[in-house]
N, C-alpha and C positions, 0 to 999 in steps of 0.2 A: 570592424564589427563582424563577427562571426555567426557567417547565415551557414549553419548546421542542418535547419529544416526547413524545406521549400513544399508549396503545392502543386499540385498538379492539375490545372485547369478544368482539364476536361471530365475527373474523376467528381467534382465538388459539387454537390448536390443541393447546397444552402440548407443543412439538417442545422447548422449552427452547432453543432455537438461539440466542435474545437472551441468556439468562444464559451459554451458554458462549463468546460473544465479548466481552459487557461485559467489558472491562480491568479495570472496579474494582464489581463486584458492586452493580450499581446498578440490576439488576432482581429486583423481585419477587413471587414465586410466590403467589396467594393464589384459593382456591377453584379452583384445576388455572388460572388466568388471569396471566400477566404483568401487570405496575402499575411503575410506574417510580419510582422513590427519589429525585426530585429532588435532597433534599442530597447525594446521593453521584453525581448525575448529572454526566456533563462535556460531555457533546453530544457527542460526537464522530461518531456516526450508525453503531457499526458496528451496533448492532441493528436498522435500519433495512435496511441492505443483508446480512441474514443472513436477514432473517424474509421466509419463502417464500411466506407468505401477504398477506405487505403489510399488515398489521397495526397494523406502527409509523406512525404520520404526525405530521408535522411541521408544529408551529404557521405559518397559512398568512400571508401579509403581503399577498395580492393586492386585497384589498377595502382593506385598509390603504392600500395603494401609490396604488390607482387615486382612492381620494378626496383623496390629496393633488396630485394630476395636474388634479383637479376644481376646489379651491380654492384653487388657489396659481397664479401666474405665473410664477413661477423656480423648477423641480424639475429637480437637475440629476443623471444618472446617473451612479455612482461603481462603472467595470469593471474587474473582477479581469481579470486577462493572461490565464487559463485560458479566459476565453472563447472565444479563437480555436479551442479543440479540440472544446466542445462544439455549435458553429455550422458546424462544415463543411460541407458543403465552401461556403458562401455566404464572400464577403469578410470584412473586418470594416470595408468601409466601407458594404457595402449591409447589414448588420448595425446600425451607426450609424445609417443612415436610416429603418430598422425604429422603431427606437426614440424617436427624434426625430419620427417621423408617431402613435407610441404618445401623445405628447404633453411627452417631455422638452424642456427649453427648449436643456443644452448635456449634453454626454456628456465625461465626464474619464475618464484611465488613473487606476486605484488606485498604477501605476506612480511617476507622479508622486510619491505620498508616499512610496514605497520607497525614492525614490532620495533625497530631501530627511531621511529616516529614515536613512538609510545614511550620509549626512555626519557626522549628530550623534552614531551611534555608532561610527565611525572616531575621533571627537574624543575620545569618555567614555573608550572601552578603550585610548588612548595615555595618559591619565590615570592609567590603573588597571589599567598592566602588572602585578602581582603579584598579580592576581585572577583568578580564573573565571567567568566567564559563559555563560549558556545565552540564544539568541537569544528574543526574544519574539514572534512575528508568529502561532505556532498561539496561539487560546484556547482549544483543547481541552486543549491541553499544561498552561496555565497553570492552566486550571481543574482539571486532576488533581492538580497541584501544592497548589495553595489550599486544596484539598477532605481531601486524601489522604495531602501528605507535605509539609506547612506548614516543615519544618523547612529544607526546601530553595530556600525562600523565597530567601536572601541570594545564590542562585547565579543568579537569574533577573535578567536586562540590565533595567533599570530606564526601558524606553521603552514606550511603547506601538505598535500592530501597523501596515501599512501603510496598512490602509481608516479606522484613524481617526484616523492625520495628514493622510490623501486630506482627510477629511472637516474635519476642521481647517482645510485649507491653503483649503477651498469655502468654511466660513463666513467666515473672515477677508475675502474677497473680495466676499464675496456676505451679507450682516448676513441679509436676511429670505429667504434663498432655504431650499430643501427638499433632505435628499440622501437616493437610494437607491442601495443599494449592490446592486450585481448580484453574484453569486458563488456556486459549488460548495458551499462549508461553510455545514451547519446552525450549527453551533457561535457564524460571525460574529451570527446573532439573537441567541443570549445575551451577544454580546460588545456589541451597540450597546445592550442594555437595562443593562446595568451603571453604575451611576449614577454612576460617576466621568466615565462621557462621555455623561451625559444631554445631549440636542440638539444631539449632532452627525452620529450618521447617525440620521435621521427612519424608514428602513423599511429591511429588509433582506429580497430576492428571491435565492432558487435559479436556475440555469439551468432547473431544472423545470420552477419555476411561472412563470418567464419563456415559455417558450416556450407553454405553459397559456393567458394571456393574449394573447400575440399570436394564438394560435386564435382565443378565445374575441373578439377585436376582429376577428377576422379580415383579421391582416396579413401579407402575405405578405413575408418576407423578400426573394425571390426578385425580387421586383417594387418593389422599394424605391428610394428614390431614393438615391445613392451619397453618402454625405457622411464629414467629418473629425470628430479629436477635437477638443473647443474646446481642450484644454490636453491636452499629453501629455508621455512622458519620452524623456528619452535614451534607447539601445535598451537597455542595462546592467538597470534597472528593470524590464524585460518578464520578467527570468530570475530572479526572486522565487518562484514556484510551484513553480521545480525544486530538488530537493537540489542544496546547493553554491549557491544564487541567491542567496543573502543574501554569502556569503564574496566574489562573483564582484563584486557593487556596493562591497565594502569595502575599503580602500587601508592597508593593515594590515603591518606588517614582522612578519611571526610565520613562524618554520621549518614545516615538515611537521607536526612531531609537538605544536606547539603548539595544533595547531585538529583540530576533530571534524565530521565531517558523520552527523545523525541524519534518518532519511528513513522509520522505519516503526514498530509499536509493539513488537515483541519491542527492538527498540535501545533504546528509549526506558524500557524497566526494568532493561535491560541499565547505564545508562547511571544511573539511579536508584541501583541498587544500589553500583556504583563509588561515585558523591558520598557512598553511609551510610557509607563502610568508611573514608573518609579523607580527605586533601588529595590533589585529582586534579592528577594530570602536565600535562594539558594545559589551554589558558587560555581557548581557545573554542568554543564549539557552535552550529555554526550544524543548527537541528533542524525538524523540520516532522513530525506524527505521521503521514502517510498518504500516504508516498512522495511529496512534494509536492504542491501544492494541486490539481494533475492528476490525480489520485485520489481527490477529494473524494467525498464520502457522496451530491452532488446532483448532478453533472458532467453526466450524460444526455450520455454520448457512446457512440457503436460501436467508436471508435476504442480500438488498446491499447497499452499502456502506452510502447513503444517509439512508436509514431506519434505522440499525443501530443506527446513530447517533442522530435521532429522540429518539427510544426507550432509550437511556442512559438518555436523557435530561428529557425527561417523568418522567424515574426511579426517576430522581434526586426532583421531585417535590412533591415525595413520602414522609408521614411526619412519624416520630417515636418515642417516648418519651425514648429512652433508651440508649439516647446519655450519656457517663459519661469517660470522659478521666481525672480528674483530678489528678486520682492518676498515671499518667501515665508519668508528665510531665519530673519526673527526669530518664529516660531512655537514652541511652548512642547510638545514630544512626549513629557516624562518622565510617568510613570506610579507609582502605589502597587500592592503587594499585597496581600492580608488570609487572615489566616490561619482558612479555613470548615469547617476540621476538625469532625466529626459523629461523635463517638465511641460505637460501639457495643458495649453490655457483652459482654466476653470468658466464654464458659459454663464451668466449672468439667471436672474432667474426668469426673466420676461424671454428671453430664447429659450432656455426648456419649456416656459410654458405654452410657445408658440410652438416647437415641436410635438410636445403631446396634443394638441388640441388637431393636428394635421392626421393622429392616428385616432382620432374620437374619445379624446381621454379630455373632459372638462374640468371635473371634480376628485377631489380622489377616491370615491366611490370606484370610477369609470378604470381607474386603476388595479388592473386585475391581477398584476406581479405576478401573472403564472412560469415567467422563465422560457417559454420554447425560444424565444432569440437570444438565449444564450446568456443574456442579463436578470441579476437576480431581481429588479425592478424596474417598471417600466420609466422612472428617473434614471435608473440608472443608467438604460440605454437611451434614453434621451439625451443625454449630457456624450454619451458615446457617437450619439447623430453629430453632434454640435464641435467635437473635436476630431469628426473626420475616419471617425473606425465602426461606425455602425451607417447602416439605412433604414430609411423611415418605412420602407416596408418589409423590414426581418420582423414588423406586430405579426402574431400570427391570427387574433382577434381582428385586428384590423384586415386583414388578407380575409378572411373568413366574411366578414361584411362586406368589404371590397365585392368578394366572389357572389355573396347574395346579390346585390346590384346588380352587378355583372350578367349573373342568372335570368335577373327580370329582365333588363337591358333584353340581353339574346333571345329570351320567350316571349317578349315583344314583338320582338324582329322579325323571328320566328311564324308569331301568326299573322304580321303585316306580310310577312312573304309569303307562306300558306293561303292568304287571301287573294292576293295577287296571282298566285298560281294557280290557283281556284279560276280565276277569273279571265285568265289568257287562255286556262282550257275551256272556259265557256265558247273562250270569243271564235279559239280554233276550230271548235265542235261546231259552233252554229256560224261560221264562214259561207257564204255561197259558192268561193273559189275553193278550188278543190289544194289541199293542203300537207304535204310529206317534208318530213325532218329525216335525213340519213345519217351518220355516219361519215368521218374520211375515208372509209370503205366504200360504203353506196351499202352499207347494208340500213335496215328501214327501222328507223326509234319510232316514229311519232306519225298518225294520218290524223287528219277529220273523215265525218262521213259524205263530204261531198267529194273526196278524193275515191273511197270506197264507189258510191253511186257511177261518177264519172270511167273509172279503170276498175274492171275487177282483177285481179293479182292472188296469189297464195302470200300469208302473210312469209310462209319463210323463205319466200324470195327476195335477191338481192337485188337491184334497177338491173344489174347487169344480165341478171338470168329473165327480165323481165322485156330488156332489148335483144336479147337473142329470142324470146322466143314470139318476138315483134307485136307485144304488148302494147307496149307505145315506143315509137321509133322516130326520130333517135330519140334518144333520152337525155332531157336537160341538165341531170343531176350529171351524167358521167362528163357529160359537156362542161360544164364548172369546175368537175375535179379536176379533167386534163387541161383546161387550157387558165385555171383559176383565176377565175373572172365569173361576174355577172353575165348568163347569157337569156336573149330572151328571141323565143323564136315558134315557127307554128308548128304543134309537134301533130303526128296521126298514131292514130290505133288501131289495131286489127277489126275494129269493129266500125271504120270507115270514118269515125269521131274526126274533129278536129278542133285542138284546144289551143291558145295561145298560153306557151308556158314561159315562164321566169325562175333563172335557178341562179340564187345566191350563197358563193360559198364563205363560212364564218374561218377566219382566221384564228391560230393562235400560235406564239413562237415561228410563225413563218409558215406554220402548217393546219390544214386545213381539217379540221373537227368537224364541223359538220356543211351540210350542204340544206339551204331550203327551200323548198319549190312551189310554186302554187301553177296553177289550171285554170282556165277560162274558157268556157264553151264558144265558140266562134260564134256557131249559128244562135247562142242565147246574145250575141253580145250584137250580131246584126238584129236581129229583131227589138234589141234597146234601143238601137241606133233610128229604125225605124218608127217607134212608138215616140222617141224625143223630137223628131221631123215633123210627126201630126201634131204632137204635142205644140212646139213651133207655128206652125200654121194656126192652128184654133186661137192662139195667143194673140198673132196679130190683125186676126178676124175681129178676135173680143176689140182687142185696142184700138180699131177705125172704128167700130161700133158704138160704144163704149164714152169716145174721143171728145171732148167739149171745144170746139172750134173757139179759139179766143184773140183775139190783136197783140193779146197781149203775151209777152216768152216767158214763161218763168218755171226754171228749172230747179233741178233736186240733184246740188252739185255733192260729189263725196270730198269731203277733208282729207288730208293727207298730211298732218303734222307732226314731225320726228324732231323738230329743233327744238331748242329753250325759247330761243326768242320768238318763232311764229306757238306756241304755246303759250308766251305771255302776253300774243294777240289776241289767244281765241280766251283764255283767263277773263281779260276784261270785257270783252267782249260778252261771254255770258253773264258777268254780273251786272252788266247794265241792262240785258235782253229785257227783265224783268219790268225796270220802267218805264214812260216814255218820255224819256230826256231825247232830247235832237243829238244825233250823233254825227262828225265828221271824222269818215276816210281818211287817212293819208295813204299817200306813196305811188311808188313808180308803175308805167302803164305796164301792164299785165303782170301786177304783183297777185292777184286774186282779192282784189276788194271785195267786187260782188259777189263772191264767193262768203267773207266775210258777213256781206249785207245781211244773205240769203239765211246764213245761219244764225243773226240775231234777230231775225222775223221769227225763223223755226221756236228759237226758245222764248218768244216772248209770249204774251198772253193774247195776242193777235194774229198766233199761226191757223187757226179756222180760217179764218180772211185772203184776201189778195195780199199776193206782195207785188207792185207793178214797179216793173223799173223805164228808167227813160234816158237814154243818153245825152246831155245837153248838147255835147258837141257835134254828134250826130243828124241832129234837124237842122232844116234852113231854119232862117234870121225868123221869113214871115211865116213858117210855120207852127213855132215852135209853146208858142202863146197859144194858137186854136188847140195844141194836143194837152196843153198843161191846163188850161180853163175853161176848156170845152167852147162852145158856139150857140146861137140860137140860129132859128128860121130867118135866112136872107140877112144874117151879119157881113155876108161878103160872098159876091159873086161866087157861085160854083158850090155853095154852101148846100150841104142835104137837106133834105126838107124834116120838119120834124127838132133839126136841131142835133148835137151830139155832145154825149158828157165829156170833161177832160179828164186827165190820166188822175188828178188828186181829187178828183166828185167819186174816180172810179176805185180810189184805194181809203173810201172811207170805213171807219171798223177796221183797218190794215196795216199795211206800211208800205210809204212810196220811196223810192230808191233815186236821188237825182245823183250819175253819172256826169264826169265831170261837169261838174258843177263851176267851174270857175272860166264857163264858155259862156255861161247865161247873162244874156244881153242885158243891158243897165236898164233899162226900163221895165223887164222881167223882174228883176231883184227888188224893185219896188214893191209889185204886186205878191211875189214870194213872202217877204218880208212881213206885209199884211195877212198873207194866212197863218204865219208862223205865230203871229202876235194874235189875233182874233180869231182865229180858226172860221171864218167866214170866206166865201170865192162868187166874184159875178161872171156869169157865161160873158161872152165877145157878144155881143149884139144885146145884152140881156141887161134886165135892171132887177131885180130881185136877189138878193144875197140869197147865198145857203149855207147851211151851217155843217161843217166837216170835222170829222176825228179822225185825223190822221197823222199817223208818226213816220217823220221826216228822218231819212239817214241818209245823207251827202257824201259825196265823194270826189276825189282830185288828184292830179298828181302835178300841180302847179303849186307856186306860193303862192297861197292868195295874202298873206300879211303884207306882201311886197305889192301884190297888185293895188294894196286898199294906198298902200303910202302912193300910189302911180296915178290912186284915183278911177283905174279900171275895174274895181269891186268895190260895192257900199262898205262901208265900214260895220256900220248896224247889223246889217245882213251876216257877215262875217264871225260878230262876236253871239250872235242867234244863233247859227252853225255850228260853233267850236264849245257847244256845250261839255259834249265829252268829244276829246279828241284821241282816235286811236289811228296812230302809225303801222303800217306793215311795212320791216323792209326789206328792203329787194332780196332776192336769190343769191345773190352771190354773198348777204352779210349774215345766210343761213345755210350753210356748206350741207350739213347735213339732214336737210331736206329733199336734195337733187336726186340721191337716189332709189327715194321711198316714191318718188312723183312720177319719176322714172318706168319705176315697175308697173306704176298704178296704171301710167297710160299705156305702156307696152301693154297690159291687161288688156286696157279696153280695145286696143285696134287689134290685139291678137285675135280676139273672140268678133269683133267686126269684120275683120276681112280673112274669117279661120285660115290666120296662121299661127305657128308656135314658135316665134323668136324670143331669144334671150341675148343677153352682154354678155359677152367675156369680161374679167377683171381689167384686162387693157384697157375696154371701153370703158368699163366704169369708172376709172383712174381719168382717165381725160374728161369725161363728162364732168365730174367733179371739180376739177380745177379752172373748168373754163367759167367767165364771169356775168353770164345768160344777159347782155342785158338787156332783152327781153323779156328776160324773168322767167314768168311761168309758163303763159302765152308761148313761149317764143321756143321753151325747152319741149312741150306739145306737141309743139308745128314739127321739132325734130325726131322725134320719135316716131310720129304717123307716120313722117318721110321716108324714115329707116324701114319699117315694113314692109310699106308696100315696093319700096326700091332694093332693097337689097332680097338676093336670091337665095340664104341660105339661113340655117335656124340660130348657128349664132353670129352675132352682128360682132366685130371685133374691132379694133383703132384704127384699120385700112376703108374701113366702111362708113366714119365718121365725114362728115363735110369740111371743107379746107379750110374756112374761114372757122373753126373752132379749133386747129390749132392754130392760127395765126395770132390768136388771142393769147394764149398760151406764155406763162412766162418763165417757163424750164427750159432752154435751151435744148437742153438734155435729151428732155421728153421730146421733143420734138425731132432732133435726130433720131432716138429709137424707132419712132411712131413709120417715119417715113421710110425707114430701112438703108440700105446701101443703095448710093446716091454715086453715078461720076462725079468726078472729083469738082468738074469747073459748076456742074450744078448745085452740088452742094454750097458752094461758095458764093454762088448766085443768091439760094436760098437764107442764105446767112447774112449775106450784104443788104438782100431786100428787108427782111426783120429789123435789121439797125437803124437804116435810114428811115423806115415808118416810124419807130421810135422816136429819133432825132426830131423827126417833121411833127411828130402830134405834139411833143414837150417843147418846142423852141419857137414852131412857125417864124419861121426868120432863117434865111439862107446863107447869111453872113455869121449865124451865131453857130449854124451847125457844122459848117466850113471848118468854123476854130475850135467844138468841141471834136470835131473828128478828127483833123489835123490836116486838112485838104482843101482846096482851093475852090469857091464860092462857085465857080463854071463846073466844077466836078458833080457839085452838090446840085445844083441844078440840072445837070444832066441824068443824073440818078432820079430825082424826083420826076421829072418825067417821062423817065423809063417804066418805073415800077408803082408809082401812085398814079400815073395817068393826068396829071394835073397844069395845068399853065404855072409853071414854078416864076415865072417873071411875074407874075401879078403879087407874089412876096416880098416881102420886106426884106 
C-alpha cells in the first residue's frame, strides 16, 4: 500500500478542507486530526493543494534521487512536457544543463514514450471498433477506478502511461542505467512503486523538490550551460499534458460524437456514472483528472492556466534533429488492472439516526447539509461517524450550539463567581482582624481597612521596606516566606501596638504565591477576655437565683449519633414520642437509655411537664414503695407530718422513667401493674385513690422474659411493659459512634476544667477498636480521666490506660502501641495475653494444658502468676 501523502500533526487545524475535496473519502478525522486512508487513497493531491496550512506533505524522493546520482554512472532524466511551464521563463535547454551539471548523465522527453504509446494504441482500438475505452496515462484516475469502482475495470485501454514506456523504451537501451522521472504529479510515485513496473523508473521528483535541490546544490539555472535532449520526440508528443493531447498523437477514423475529452474531476464522475447506467454511445475517452498535467498538484508555477497552455504549444514548435525511435518499436506497453476495492461496512438506518440526533438533527428540516465538515450532507457524514472516518463533532452547527451552552454555562459561572467575589470582599473589608494578601515577594495585593487603622504603611511598600523601617517588627509575612510554614506569634509596631499575628503561606508547584496575614489587637482581645469573665460571673449569679430547688435530677442530655444503628434507635423512638404507649428500654448498663428516655419526653406532647426518673435498683427494698406512692401523716414511724406525694402523683401530666426496672420487688409490680391498668394510686397509710396521667417508660438491662419463666418478674407486668420495645446496643456493635462521643465529651471537660486536649489518630485507632463494655458510661469515665491526668495537649496511645489495650485483639497493635520492649519482657507480655485468653475460653486447666501443648502444673503456674487467681479451685 503506497502512502505517498502523510500529515503533519501539529500543522492540522480541523478546517476539514482535505475531507471536503477528497473525491473519494479518503481522509480521516480522528482526535479533531486528519490521517489519510491509504486503501481508499488515490494520490491525486487535491488535499495537498486545499490545506492552507501545508500540512499535507508528500513522500519526499530527494535523498533517494541524489544517492542514485552518487552511485551510479548512467542516471538518466525522464521530463514530463510540463516542464517548460514550471521553469519559465529559463529555456529548456539551460534547464537541460541545469540538470546534467546536477549530475544526470543524458536527459530524455517522457514525450518520447507518448508518442511510441500512441502508435500502439491507434493499432489496439482499430482492433476493437465495437468497444469503449477510457485513455490510461492519469494513475490517479486509474487508481480511483481499482480502488473505488473495480467494475469499470473492462473500460480502461489496457496500456500503460507515458513515463513508464519513457522508462521502458531507457532500460531497453540502457540494461544498468538508473531513471528519474521529473514531473508535476504526486500520484506518478505511487505509479513507479506499483510492482507491475518494479525497476523501471528507479525515483520519481516534483518540480518542487526539483527546484529544492537545485537550491540546495546550488545551481543556478540561469548560469547553466545550454544543452539538448539526448533522445526526444516529434513535436505531436509535447501535447500529452493538454486535454485533447492524447486524441491529437492518435490517427484514428472516429466521427465527432465517437470520442470524449475529460480534463477535470466533476467530468470524471460525470463520466462514471454514464458507464454504471449502460452501454455508452461514444467509443473514446481521451481523459486526464486535473485539467491536464499542467495543473498538477506539484507544477510550482505563477503561470495560469491559459499561459500555461500557450507555453506547451510554443514548446511543441521547437525543432530537434535527435528524434530516433526506431529501435524502440518492439517494446511490450500492455498493462494489467486489479481490482483494490476496500469495502466498508454500510450502518444500518437506526445508527445514523442515532448519530444525527447526537448533533440535534431530528427531522430533516434540522438538516442543514451546509458542508463545513467536509461532507456534502449531514447523512453523509453521519454514516462517515459510523464507519470510523468522521466525528460527531466536525457539525459545525452543532459546535456553534455546543459553544452557545458553553457561553451560558461560563456566564453563569461567571456571575456566581463575581458574587462570591463580591462577597469575600465584603467579608475582608468589614473584618475586625486586621487583614493583608502579599505576594511570594512580600510585595502587598490586598488589605482591609482594619489592617489600614491598625499599621499605617505607604501603599508602595513591600513588608520588607516596612520591617526595616520597624513598622511592625518582625514581620509575620517574611516569617512564612523564609521558613514556609504557618507562623503565628506577637508582633510590635513603632507605635508601641501589639498585635497577635498569623501568617499563612499559599502554595503552588512547591512554591509559594502568596502569603496571608491577619492582626489582632492584644489589648482588644484582653479586654474581650475580661468582659466574657463578668459575663461569666452575672451568669451564674442569674443561675443560683433563678435556680428551682427540686429532689428531683432531670437533665438536658445532648445526643451524639453517628451510627445506623443508634439512629434506628432514636427513628423509633421519635415516632412513638408522639403517643402514650408504655415503652421498654433494652440494653447494656451505660448504653445511654436514659438518654434515650429523656429525648422521647422532649418530643412528646408532655414535654411542658416533669420528666421524673427513679432508679429501681438504687433504693432500698423498704424504701422504695414510700418514694413511688407517696405516704400519709403517721403511715410509718419517722413519716413527715403533712404526708408526701410519690415520684408517679409527682409526674402526673408527664413522664416517669422507671430505671431498672427488673430490680422492682414483687409485691411492687403488683401495685405498678394497677396503675398501668387504671391509672389510679393509694398513698402508704392513705385510703382514697387518685387519679393519674401518666406515661410509663421502663428500662433494663436484664432479661426479664427469663426472669418471668424463673418466676422473679410478673408475667402481666412484663407483657404491660413491652408495648413498644426498643433496644440500644452496646458500643462496641456501633464502631462508629466512639468517636463522635469521644470529642463531644473531650468538649465538655475541656471547657470544664479550661484545657485544650485532643487525640492523636494513634489514639483514635485504639479507642476505636477497644470493646467499651462499659459502653458509654464507661468511655466518659475515660476521657475526663485523660484530661485531667495527662499533661500535655495532645493525648496520644502512650497515654491511654493498660487495661484497654489488653482488650485489644491485634496483636500487632499492641506491640506498636507499646514500643521497644526487652526482649524477655516482651515475651512476658505475649505469654500473659495468651494465657488470659486460654483461661476466659476453656476455664479448665487440663483443657488448656492440651490446647497449648504444656503440662497442666505449667498452666497452673502461669495462671497464678499473671491472673492472680487460686488456679486449683479449677477444673
Amino acid at each position: 500500500m503506497e502512502k505517498i501523502i502523510s500529515v503533519t500533526q501539529n500543522k492540522c487545524k480541523q478546517c476539514y478542507s482535505c475531507v471536503r475535496n477528497c473525491p473519494v473519502n479518503a481522509v480521516q478525522i480522528k482526535n479533531g486530526q486528519a490521517e489519510i486512508i491509504y486503501s481508499r487513497c488515490i494520490n491525486c493531491g487535491k488535499c495537498i493543494n486545499s490545506c492552507s496550512q501545508n500540512a499535507k506533505v508528500v513522500l519526499s524522493s530527494k535523498e533517494e534521487t541524489l544517492k542514485l546520482l552518487k552511485n551510479n554512472e548512467k542516471v538518466i532524466a525522464c521530463v514530463a512536457p510540463s516542464f517548460i511551464t514550471s521553469f519559465k521563463p529559463y529555456s529548456y535547454k539551460k534547464f537541460i544543463g541545469a540538470l546534467k551539471e546536477m549530475g544526470f548523465s543524458e536527459v530524455w522527453e517522457v514525450a518520447i514514450g507518448a508518442e511510441v504509446l500512441s502508435s500502439k494504441i491507434d493499432k489496439f482500438i482499430k482492433l476493437n471498433k465495437d468497444k469503449t475505452y477510457i485513455s490510461t496515462p492519469c494513475p490517479a484516475f486509474i487508481s480511483m477506478i481499482e480502488k473505488h469502482y473495480p467494475e469499470l475495470i473492462k473500460y480502461l485501454l489496457p496500456f500503460t502511461s507515458p513515463i513508464i514506456a519513457t522508462g521502458k523504451l531507457i532500460k531497453n537501451k540502457y540494461k544498468e542505467s538508473k531513471v528519474v522521472f521529473l514531473g508535476p504529479c504526486v500520484s506518478k510515485k505511487a505509479e513507479a512503486l506499483n510492482p507491475q513496473f518494479k525497476g523501471i523508473i528507479d525515483s520519481v521528483l516534483t518540480f518542487e523538490e526539483l527546484k529544492e535541490l537545485f537550491r540546495e546544490k546550488e545551481i543556478l539555472i540561469q548560469r547553466a550551460k545550454k544543452s539538448d535532449f539526448d533522445v526526444t520526440s516529434s513535436n505531436k508528443g509535447r501535447l500529452f499534458p493538454l486535454s485533447t493531447g492524447l486524441l491529437k498523437n492518435l490517427n484514428l477514423d472516429l466521427n465527432d460524437s465517437d470520442y470524449i475529452s475529460v480534463d477535470n474531476l466533476e467530468e470524471c464522475f460525470k463520466l462514471i456514472n454514464t458507464l454504471y447506467k449502460g452501454k455508452p454511445t461514444f467509443k473514446f475517452v481521451d481523459l486526464l483528472m486535473c485539467k491536464g498535467c499542467i495543473e498538477g498538484p506539484k507544477i510550482d508555477s505563477d503561470l495560469d492556466y491559459y499561459e500555461k497552455i500557450n507555453e506547451i504549444h510554443k514548446f511543441c514548435k521547437e525543432k530537434d534533429d535527435k528524434n530516433n525511435i526506431k529501435y524502440m518499436d518492439n517494446i511490450k506497453l500492455e498493462r494489467k488492472f486489479i481490482n483494490k476495492r476496500n469495502i466498508m461496512a454500510f450502518p444500518s438506518e437506526d445508527e445514523i439516526k442515532e448519530v444525527l440526533e447526537k448533533t440535534n438533527k431530528y427531522n430533516s428540516e434540522d438538516e442543514l447539509n451546509c458542508g463545513a465538515c467536509g461532507y456534502d450532507t449531514c447523512r453523509d457524514k453521519a454514516i462517515a461517524v459510523l464507519q470510523g472516518i468522521a466525528e460527531v463533532d466536525m457539525c459545525l452547527p452543532y459546535l456553534l450550539s455546543k459553544k452557545s451552552k458553553l457561553l451560558d454555562k461560563v456566564s453563569n459561572n461567571l456571575k456566581e463567581i463575581t458574587s462570591l467575589k463580591d462577597e469575600l470582599e465584603t467579608i475582608i473589608k468589614s473584618s475586625y482582624d486586621g487583614l493583608v494578601v502579599t505576594n511570594g515577594e512580600g510585595e502587598i495585593l490586598k488589605t482591609n481597612d482594619a489592617w489600614h487603622r491598625m499599621v499605617e504603611y505607604d501603599k508602595k511598600d513591600k513588608v520588607q521596606d516596612m520591617e526595616k523601617k520597624n513598622v511592625i517588627f518582625p514581620s509575620a509575612t517574611l516569617l512564612a516566606l523564609k521558613e514556609k510554614r504557618r507562623i503565628s506569634f506577637i508582633q510590635k509596631t513603632n507605635k508601641g501596638k501589639k498585635y497577635l499575628a498569623t501568617a499563612t503561606p499559599l502554595f503552588e508547584d512547591g512554591k509559594i504565591t502568596r502569603v496571608v496575614t491577619n492582626i489582632r489587637d492584644i489589648d482588644e482581645l484582653n479586654r474581650l477576655r475580661e468582659q466574657l469573665l463578668e459575663t461569666k460571673k452575672l451568669e451564674k449569679y442569674h443561675l443560683k437565683k433563678d435556680k428551682v430547688v427540686k429532689d428531683l435530677d432531670i437533665k438536658n442530655e445532648n445526643l451524639v449519633a453517628n451510627s445506623v444503628e443508634f439512629g434506628k434507635v432514636l427513628y423509633t423512638a421519635s415516632n412513638v414520642s408522639k403517643v402514650d404507649s408504655t415503652i421498654l428500654i433494652l440494653g447494656e448498663s451505660g448504653v445511654g437509655k436514659e438518654v434515650v428516655a429523656s429525648f422521647i419526653h422532649k418530643l412528646s406532647n408532655r414535654n411542658k411537664n416533669d420528666f421524673i426518673k427513679i432508679n429501681c435498683g438504687a433504693i432500698p427494698e423498704n424504701l422504695i414503695e414510700s418514694e413511688l406512692f407517696g405516704y400519709e401523716t403517721g403511715a410509718f414511724t419517722g413519716a413527715q407530718k403533712g404526708g408526701k406525694p410519690g415520684l408517679i402523683e409527682l409526674a402526673d401530666k408527664g413522664t416517669l422513667f422507671l430505671d431498672e426496672i427488673g430490680d422492682l420487688p414483687l409485691h411492687l409490680q403488683v401495685k405498678l401493674l394497677r396503675v398501668l391498668q387504671e391509672k389510679r394510686i393509694i398513698r402508704i397509710g392513705g385510703t382514697e385513690e387518685k387519679i393519674v396521667d401518666v406515661r410509663i417508660v421502663a428500662a433494663t438491662n436484664k432479661d426479664l422474659l427469663s426472669m418471668v419463666k424463673k418466676g422473679t418478674f410478673r408475667e402481666d407486668l412484663y407483657y404491660r411493659l413491652n408495648v413498644v420495645p426498643i433496644e440500644i446496643p452496646p458500643l462496641r456493635r456501633r464502631k462508629s459512634d466512639i468517636l463522635p462521643l469521644c470529642y463531644h465529651f473531650l468538649d465538655i471537660y475541656n471547657k470544664k476544667y479550661g484545657q485544650n486536649k485532643d487525640l492523636s489518630s494513634e489514639a483514635e485507632s485504639i479507642l476505636k477498636e477497644y470493646s467499651w463494655p462499659g459502653n458509654v458510661r464507661e468511655l466518659q469515665n475515660v476521657i475526663e480521666r485523660l484530661v485531667v491526668t495527662i499533661n500535655k495537649e495532645i493525648i496520644d496511645e502512650k497515654d491511654l490506660p493498660v487495661f484497654i489495650f489488653n482488650d485489644t485483639k491485634d496483636i500487632c497493635k499492641r506491640i506498636k502501641i507499646e514500643g521497644i520492649l526487652p526482649l524477655k519482657e516482651a515475651n512476658e507480655l505475649m505469654e500473659k495475653m495468651i494465657i488470659k485468653k486460654a483461661y476466659e475460653k476453656y476455664n479448665n486447666t487440663y483443657k488448656i494444658a492440651e490446647v497449648l501443648g504444656v503440662n497442666q502444673s505449667t498452666v497452673v503456674r502461669k495462671i497464678n502468676k499473671y491472673i492472680k487467681n487460686n488456679a486449683y479451685e479449677h477444673k
